[in-house]
C-alpha positions, 0 to 999 in steps of 0.5 A: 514527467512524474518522478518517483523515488526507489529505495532500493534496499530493505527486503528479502530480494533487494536490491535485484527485485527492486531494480528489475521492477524500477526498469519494467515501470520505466517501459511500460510508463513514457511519463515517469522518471526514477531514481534509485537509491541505495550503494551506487556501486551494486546499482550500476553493477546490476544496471550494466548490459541492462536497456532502458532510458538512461535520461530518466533514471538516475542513480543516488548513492546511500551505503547505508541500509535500515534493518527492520530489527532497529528502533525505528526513531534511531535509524531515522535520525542515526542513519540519514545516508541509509537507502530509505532515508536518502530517498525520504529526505530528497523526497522532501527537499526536491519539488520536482520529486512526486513520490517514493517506494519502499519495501524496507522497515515499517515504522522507520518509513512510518517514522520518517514519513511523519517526522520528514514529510508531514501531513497533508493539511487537516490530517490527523494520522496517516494511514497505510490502505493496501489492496486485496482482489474480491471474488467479483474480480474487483478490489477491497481497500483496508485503511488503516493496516497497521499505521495506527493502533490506537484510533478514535472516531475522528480519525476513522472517519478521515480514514474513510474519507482518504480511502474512498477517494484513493479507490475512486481517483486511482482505480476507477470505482465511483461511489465506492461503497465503505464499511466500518469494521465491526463484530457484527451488522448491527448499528449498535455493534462494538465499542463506544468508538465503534459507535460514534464512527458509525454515527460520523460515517453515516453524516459525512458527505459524499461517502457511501457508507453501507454499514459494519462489517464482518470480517468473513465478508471482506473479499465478497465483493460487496465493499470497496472499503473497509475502515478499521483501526491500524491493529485490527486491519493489520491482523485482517489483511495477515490473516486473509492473505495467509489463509489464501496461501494456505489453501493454495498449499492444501490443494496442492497436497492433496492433488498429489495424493491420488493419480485420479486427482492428478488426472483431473488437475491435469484438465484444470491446469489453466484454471488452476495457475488463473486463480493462483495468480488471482490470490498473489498479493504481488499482483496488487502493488503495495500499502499506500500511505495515505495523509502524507504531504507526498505519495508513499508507497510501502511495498511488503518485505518479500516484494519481488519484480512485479509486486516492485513494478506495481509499487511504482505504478501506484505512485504514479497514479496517485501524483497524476490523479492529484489525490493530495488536494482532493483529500485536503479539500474534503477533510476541509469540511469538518472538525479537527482540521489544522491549518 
C-alpha cells in the first residue's frame, strides 16, 4: 500500500477540489492510501455522505494555512500547523509516508522540501519538471521551471538526467530524446553555461541527448525533455500554456461572429471539445519536484478535481517505479556527488 499526503489548503478551489480529487485516486487505485491534511472540522464536513474507503483515508488536523503573498522562510518556520507544513513534516518523520501533494505556496513548498526533506543523495538543487502534451499525442518534460533561477552546467546536466529517468520510469518512453534550451540549433549557441552543459550532456551515459532547442519546437513532438534553468523554463511553460488558451478564446470569438462559422462549428463540435481537452493543463497532473529525498508533487493554484486526481496519481507512480534510487544511482557517476 503506498501512502500519499494531501495538503488540502492553498489554491483557488480548496479544500472542495482537493478532496474530491483525493476521493476519485482512492477508487481508481486499490493500492493507495491517503491522508488529508488541513481543518478536520471542513474535511469531514465535506467528507460527510461521501463513499469511499475509510480504512485508507485519514484525516489530520492543521488549522493553519500558507498564504502565497507570505515569505516563504517565515511561513515555514512561523506556521508548522499549517496544511502544507503538517503534511511536509509527517512526510519526513513517518517511513511508512511515500509522498505529498500540494497546490498551496510555491516557495514555501520549495522552502520546506529542501529545509524539511533534503536531498536525494548527490543532488545539488531539486528541480520542478511539469508535463506539457506535444502534438504527437505525446509529452515534453520542462526541468527546471521555476525551482532554480540562477543555474550552472552541473546542474543542468543533473537536470537532465533526473528528468529523462522520471519520463522513462513514470510514463513508459524509452530512450527519451533530451534538449537543452537555447536561442538557437547550433552547438555554439548561448552563453558560456549554455555551452559547457551542451558539451556535458553530450558525454553523459545513458542520455539521448538530441541537441538545443528553440522554443517555438517545444510542443512538436520531437523532444521528451527539455533542460533549462528554472527562470527560462518557468517563462516557456507560462507562455505555451497562456497562448493555448488564448487561441482557444479567439476561436471561440470568432465562431460566434457569423452564423455560417456557427453552422460549421456545429459539424466539428466533437472535434473541437477533442482538442480543447487536449490544450487543458488540468489533464496532466502537476509539476514534480525532482531531487528531494521523498516524492513531491506541486499542483498549479487553480487545480480543480481532475488536475488534484492526476496530482496524486503521479505520486504514486513515481514511489512504485523507485525512481529515487534510480536517480541516485546515475548521479552517482559523476562529479559533485555528496555522500
Amino acid at each position: 500500500m503506498v501512502k500519499i499526503i494531501v495538503d488540502c489548503f492553498g489554491g483557488d478551489h480548496s479544500p472542495e477540489a482537493n478532496i474530491e480529487g483525493a476521493l476519485m485516486a482512492l477508487g481508481n487505485n486499490g493500492g493507495l492510501s491517503l491522508i488529508l491534511t488541513g481543518d478536520e472540522r471542513i474535511i469531514n464536513e465535506k467528507l460527510a455522505g461521501r463513499e469511499y474507503d475509510r480504512s485508507r483515508l485519514q484525516v489530520v488536523h492543521a488549522p493553519q494555512v500558507i498564504g502565497c503573498d507570505e515569505k516563504p522562510t517565515d511561513a515555514v518556520r512561523m506556521k508548522r500547523d499549517s496544511s502544507m507544513m503538517k503534511a511536509m513534516m509527517m512526510l519526513r518523520d513517518d517511513d511508512d509516508v511515500a509522498g505529498m501533494v500540494s497546490v498551496g505556496s510555491t516557495g514555501a513548498l520549495v522552502t520546506g522540501a529542501l529545509v524539511r526533506l533534503g536531498r536525494l543523495r548527490g543532488v545539488i538543487r531539486p528541480a520542478f519538471c511539469p508535463l506539457l502534451p506535444t502534438m504527437d499525442g505525446g509529452i515534453v518534460g520542462i526541468c527546471d521551471s521555476g525551482a532554480n533561477v540562477n543555474v550552472d552546467a552541473a546542474m543542468l546536466r543533473q537536470f537532465a538526467i533526473m528528468a529523462s529517468l522520471y519520463v522513462e520510469n513514470v510514463y513508459s518512453v524509452e530512450h527519451p530524446r533530451t534538449a537543452l534550451l537555447n536561442v538557437g540549433k547550433e552547438e555554439e549557441k548561448g552563453d558560456d553555461i549554455r555551452r559547457e552543459a551542451y558539451r556535458l550532456l553530450s558525454e553523459t551515459e545513458g542520455l539521448t541527448f538530441v541537441g538545443n532547442m528553440e522554443s517555438r519546437d517545444l510542443l512538436s513532438g520531437s523532444y521528451d525533455v527539455v533542460v533549462c534553468d528554472g527562470f527560462s523554463g518557468n517563462v516557456l511553460t507560462k507562455a505555451t500554456e497562456g497562448t493555448a488558451l488564448e487561441l482557444l478564446k479567439k476561436l471561440k470569438k470568432d465562431i460566434n461572429s457569423r452564423l455560417l462559422y456557427k453552422l460549421g462549428a456545429a459539424l466539428m463540435l466533437k472535434m473541437f471539445k477533442e482538442e480543447k481537452e487536449f490544450m487543458n493543463y488540468q489533464n496532466y497532473g502537476g509539476s514534480v519536484l525532482l531531487g528531494t529525498s521523498k516524492v513531491v508533487v506541486k499542483g498549479h493554484g487553480s487545480s480543480k478535481a481532475k488536475a488534484i486526481e492526476k496530482c496524486i496519481e503521479q505520486a504514486y507512480r513515481m514511489e512504485i517505479s523507485g525512481l529515487g534510487p534510480k536517480i541516485e544511482a546515475q548521479l552517482g557517476k559523476y562529479e559533485h556527488y555528496e555522500e
